[in-house]
C-alpha positions in Angstrom: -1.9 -20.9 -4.4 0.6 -18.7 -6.5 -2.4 -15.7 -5.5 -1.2 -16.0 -2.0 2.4 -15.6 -2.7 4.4 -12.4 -2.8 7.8 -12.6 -4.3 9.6 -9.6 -5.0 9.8 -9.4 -8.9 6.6 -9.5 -9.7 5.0 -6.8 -6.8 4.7 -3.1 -6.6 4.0 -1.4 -3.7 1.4 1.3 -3.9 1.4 4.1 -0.8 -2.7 6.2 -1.1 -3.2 9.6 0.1 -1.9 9.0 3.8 -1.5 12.7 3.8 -1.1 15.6 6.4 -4.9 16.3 6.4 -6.1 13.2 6.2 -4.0 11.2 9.2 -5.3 13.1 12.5 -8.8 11.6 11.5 -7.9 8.8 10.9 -8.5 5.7 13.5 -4.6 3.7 13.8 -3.3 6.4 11.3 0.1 6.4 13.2 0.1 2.8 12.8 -0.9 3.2 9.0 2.3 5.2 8.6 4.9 2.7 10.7 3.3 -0.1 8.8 3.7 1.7 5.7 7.6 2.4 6.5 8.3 -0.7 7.7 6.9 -1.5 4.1 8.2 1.1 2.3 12.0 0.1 3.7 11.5 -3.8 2.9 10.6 -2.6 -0.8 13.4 -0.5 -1.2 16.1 -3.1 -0.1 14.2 -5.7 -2.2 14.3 -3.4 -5.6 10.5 -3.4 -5.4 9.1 -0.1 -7.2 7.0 1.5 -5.0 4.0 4.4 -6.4 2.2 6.8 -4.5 -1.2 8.9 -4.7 -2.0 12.5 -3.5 -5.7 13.2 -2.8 -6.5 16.6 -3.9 -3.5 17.8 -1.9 -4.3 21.8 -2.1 -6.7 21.1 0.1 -5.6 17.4 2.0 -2.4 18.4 2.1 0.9 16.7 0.9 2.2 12.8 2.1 3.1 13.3 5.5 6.2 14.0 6.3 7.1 10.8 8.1 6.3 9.0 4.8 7.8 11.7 2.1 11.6 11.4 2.8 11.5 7.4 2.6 9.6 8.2 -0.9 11.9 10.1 -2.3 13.1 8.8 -5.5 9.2 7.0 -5.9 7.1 7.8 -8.5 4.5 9.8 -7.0 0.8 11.3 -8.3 -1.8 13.7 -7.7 -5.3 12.7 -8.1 -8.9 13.9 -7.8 -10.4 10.7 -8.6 -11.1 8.7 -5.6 -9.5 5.5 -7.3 -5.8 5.4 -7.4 -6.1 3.4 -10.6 -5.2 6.9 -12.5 -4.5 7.0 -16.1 -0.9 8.0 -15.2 -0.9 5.1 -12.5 -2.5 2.5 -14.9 0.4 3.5 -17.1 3.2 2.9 -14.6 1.8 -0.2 -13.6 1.9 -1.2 -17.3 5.7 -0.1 -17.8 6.7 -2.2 -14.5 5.0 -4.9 -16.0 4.3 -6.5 -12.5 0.8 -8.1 -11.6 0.6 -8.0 -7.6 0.3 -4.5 -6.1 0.6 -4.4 -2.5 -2.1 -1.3 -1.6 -1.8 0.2 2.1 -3.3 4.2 2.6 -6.4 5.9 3.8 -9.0 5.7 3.6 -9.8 1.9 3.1 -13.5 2.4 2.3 -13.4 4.9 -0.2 -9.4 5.6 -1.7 -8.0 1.6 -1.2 -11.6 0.2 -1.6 -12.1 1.7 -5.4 -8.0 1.4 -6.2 -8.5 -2.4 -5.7 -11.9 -2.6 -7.2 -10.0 -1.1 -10.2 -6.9 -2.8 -10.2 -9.1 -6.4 -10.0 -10.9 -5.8 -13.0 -8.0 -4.2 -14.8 -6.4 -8.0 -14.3 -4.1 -7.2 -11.1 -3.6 -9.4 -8.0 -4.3 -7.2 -5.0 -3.0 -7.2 -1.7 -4.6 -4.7 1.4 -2.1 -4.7 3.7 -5.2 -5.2 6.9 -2.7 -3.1 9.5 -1.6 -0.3 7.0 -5.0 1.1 5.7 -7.3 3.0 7.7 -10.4 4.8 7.9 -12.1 7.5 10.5 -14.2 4.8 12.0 -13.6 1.1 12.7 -16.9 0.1 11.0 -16.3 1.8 7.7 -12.7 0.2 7.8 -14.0 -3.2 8.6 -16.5 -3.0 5.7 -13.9 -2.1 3.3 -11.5 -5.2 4.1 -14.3 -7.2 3.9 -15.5 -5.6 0.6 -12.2 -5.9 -1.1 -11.6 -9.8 0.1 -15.4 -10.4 -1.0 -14.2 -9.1 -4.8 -10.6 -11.2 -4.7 -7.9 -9.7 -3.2 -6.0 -10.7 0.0 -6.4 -8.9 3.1 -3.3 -9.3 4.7 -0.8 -7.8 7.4 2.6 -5.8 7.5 4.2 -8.9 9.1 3.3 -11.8 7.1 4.2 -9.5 3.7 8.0 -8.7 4.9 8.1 -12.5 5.7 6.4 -14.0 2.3 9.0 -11.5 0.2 12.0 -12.7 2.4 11.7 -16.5 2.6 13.9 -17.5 5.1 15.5 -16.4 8.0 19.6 -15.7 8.9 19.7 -14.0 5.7 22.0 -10.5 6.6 18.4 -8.7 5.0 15.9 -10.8 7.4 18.2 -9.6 10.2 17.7 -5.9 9.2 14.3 -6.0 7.9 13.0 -7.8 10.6 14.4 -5.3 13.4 11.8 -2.8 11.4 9.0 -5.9 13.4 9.9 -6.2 16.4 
């Protein structure tokens, strides 16, 4: 069961390419970015490193804006390669010697699809966060959850990762992080 469980030493969180050109497109791409705060805010008060990609941003843009001040202080990376699974990022992965990356970005056919095809076979323990991914259509989003769970990793929800990393409740940190839920 231990690939179902999230505890907060051994994850990373890894933010792709929800960027300025890339987010009006997208279908729930304003959802994709609460999600992704809401996720972004649990990792920072958790200690859990967080990476981020940039898709060709020249022409996509940079991480929207909503996204780029909680970042600050991440480790961040451009790409032209769909897959986030960089040399640079396969490198940062290896220094933070953590095995379960937590993946939510755009678009979750092409960018999340190939990152967790990648980080599978590389040895990682993936979870798409279902409700912080996207894609322009519902059909091409749909196909790339089902894709990734068909290859291993867990398609899962905003919700149910802020909960699995905190436990229990009537902590003082479940009281502010689950205020970010509601």
């Amino acid at each position: 069961m231990n690939k179902y469980v999230l505890n907060e030493a051994e994850v990373v969180l890894l933010v792709i390419d929800i960027q300025e050109k890339l987010v009006p497109v997208m279908k729930y791409g304003e959802q994709v970015i609460q999600n992704t705060n809401t996720l972004i805010s649990a990792a920072k008060k958790l200690g859990i490193p967080i990476l981020a990609t940039e898709q060709y941003p020249k022409g996509l843009g940079k991480t929207v804006s909503e996204l780029s001040s909680q970042l600050e202080g991440s480790l961040a990376y451009e790409k032209t390669f769909f897959s986030g699974c960089t040399s640079e990022v396969t490198s940062a992965l290896k220094g933070l010697g953590r095995k379960k990356i937590m993946i939510t970005g755009t678009e979750t056919h092409v960018c999340v699809f190939q990152t967790a095809r990648d980080l599978l076979a590389n040895g990682y323990q993936v979870f798409v966060v279902g409700d912080a991914v996207c894609s322009r259509t519902k059909g091409n989003y749909l196909n790339g959850l089902s894709l990734m769970s068909s290859m291993g990793a867990v398609v899962t929800n905003t919700e149910t990762v802020v909960f699995d990393l905190l436990k229990q409740s009537g902590t003082p940190l479940f009281k502010e992080l689950s205020k970010l839920i509601k």
